[in-house]
Steps between C-alpha positions, in 0.01 A plus 500: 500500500307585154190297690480718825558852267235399295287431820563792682315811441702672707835405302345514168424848561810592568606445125834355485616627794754228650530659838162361637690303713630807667146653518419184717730385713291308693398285229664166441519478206646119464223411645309613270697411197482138696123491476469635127737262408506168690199238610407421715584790724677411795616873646333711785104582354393764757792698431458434091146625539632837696709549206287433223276733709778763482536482116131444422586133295189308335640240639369570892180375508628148380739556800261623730259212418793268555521647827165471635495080400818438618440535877776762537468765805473834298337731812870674451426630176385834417121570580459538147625167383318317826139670297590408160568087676177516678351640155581194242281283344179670644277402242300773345303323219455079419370351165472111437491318210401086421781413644703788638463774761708849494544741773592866428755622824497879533856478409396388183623166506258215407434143681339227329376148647419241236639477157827584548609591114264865643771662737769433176268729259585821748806474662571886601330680780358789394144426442192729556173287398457116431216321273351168445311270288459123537785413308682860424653797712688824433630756730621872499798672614 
């Protein structure tokens, strides 16, 4: 549980308050306790990403990316949900290297192709701007 509340905006917000599982009763929440706290995930994904939609996690664009690669029917989400899919990894900015090429996603994730040690220098996704020298690169979030 301590990794969805410190997640969720939505629940952090509510400072301490234990009833947020009353506030949303629509909400599994052992599902997402499951995903937070097992892996591989092996529970329902469309209806984790509603959810995580509902309490405004971090964690739903990893989700939603999930989603999109994994060949899963989600025209029965919300419209909002089916935009933010069709929105992933559309690449805004690329920089290459000697041996490497990164991709900035207007999510703010970053793809690489090449030297593979790269993608393990920046693994959050919350990136603005990329750079790149022959042998060198930095980013900004």
């Amino acid at each position: 549980m301590d990794k969805l509340v410190s997640d969720s905006k939505i629940i952090k917000s509510l400072e301490n308050d234990s009833s947020f599982t009353q506030l949303f009763p629509t909400v599994d929440f052992d599902l997402l306790i499951s995903y937070y706290n097992s892996s591989p995930f092996k529970g329902d994904w469309l209806k984790l990403a509603e959810d995580m939609s509902l309490l405004d996690c971090g964690e739903l664009s990893n989700v939603l990316t999930k989603i999109k690669y994994s060949n899963l029917v989600y025209d029965k989400l919300n419209p909002d949900l089916i935009r933010e899919i069709k929105e992933l990894n559309k690449i805004v900015d690329i920089v290459c290297g000697v041996n490497y090429i990164m991709a900035l996603c207007k999510d703010g994730n970053i793809i690489t192709w090449g030297d593979s040690k790269i993608k393990d220098l920046y693994p959050d996704n919350n990136y603005v701007a990329i750079f790149s020298g022959d042998y060198y690169s930095a980013v900004i979030n």
